[in-house]
N, C-alpha and C positions, 0 to 999 in steps of 0.2 A: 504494500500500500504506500501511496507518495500523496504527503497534503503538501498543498500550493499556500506559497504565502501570500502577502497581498499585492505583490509585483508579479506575480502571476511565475516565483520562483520555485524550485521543488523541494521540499524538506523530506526526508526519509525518517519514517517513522522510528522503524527502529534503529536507525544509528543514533538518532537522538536519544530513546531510551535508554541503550547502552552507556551512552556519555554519563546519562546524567544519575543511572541506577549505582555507579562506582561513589563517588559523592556521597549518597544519601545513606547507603550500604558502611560506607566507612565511618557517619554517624549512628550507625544502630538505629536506624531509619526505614521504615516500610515507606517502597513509591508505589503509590497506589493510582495516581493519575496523572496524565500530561496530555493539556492540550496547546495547539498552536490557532490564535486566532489574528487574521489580518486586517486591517481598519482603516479609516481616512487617517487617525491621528496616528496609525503607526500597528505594528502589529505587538502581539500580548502573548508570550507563553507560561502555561499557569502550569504548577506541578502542586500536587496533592501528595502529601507524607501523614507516615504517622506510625506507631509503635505500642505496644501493649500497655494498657497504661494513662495513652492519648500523650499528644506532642505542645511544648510548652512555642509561647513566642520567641523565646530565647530559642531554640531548636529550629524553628523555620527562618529565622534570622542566618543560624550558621548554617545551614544546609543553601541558602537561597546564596552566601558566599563561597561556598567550594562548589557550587552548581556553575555560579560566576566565572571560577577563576579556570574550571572544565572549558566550558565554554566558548573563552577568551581565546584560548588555545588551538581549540576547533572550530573556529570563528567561519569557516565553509560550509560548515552545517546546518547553521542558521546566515541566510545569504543575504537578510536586510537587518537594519537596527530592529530593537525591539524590546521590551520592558517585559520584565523577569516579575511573575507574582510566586510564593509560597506559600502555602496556606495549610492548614489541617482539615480534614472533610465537615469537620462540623459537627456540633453536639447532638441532636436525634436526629437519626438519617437510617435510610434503608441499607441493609448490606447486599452486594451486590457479588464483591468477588470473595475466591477463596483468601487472597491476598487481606483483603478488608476483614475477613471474620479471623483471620487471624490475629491479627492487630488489636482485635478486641477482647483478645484474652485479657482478663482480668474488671473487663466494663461489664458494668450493668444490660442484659439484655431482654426486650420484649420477642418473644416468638410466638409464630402463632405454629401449630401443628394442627394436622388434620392424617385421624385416622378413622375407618372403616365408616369412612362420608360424614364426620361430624370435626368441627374444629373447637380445639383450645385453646385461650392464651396464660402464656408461660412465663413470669418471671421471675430473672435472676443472675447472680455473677457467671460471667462463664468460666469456668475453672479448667474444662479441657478438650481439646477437640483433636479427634482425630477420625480418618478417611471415612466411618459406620456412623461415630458419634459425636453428639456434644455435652458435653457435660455441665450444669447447671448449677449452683448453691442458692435454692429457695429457700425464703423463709417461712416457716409453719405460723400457724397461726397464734402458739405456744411462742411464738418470737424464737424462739431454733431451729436453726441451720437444716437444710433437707437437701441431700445431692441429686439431681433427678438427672436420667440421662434419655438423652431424644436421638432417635434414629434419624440420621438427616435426609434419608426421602420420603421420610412425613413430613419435612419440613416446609410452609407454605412461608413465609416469611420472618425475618430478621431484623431488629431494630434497634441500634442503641437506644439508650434511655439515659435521661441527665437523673442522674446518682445525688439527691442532696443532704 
């Protein structure tokens, strides 16, 4: 796949990723998203990070600098000027990749599952996830802890949740 920037230039998808996955990687950094968007006032490429836990300002500050100085380097990559955003995906938002529910170890989450044609929603910290399962810390009603584990092709949806 080749996106065009807004001089009608071609950026390569993935050599960009690559550039910028070394960077983010060397922060202990999950990249979750990169887009390239081209404009009258100039083109925009926004990278989305983030880490179990969730990513501080301080974090996409130094990520958006060693993404910079990548960059700088490989400056044929990106073939016009253009303004560098970082950002974290956001505090309640859908999970979409494997990449994103990973990251979410250790967050607050809403699920819904749906099994034999009826659906539940489910929350709780996610504690552990692997290829069959995810693993849950719900609270009972008793106020203690209850580990539940959900089969992820019952899984109809995924949601962080702001934890107060």
């Amino acid at each position: 796949m080749v996106v065009k920037g807004s001089s009608g230039s071609q950026i390569d998808p993935d050599r960009l990723r690559s550039l910028v996955q070394g960077p983010v990687s060397e922060l202990g950094l999950t990249l979750l998203g990169l887009s390239w968007a081209g404009g009258r006032r100039g083109a925009v490429l926004r990278v989305t990070v983030d880490r179990p836990g969730g990513v501080t300002v301080d974090e996409c500050g130094a990520a958006s600098l060693a993404i910079s100085d990548v960059l700088d380097v490989h400056e044929a990559v990106l073939p016009e000027s253009y303004s560098l955003e970082v950002s974290s995906p956001g505090a309640e938002r859908m999970l979409a990749t494997e990449e994103e529910l990973r990251a979410s170890l250790g967050r607050r989450l809403r699920v819904i599952v749906a099994r034999s044609g009826q659906e539940a929603v489910i929350e709780g910290r996610l504690t552990a996830i692997s290829d069959r399962l995810l693993e849950l810390e719900a609270r009972r009603r008793s106020g203690r802890p209850q580990r539940i584990e959900l089969e992820r092709s019952d899984l109809v949806s995924v949601q962080v949740v702001v934890d107060l």
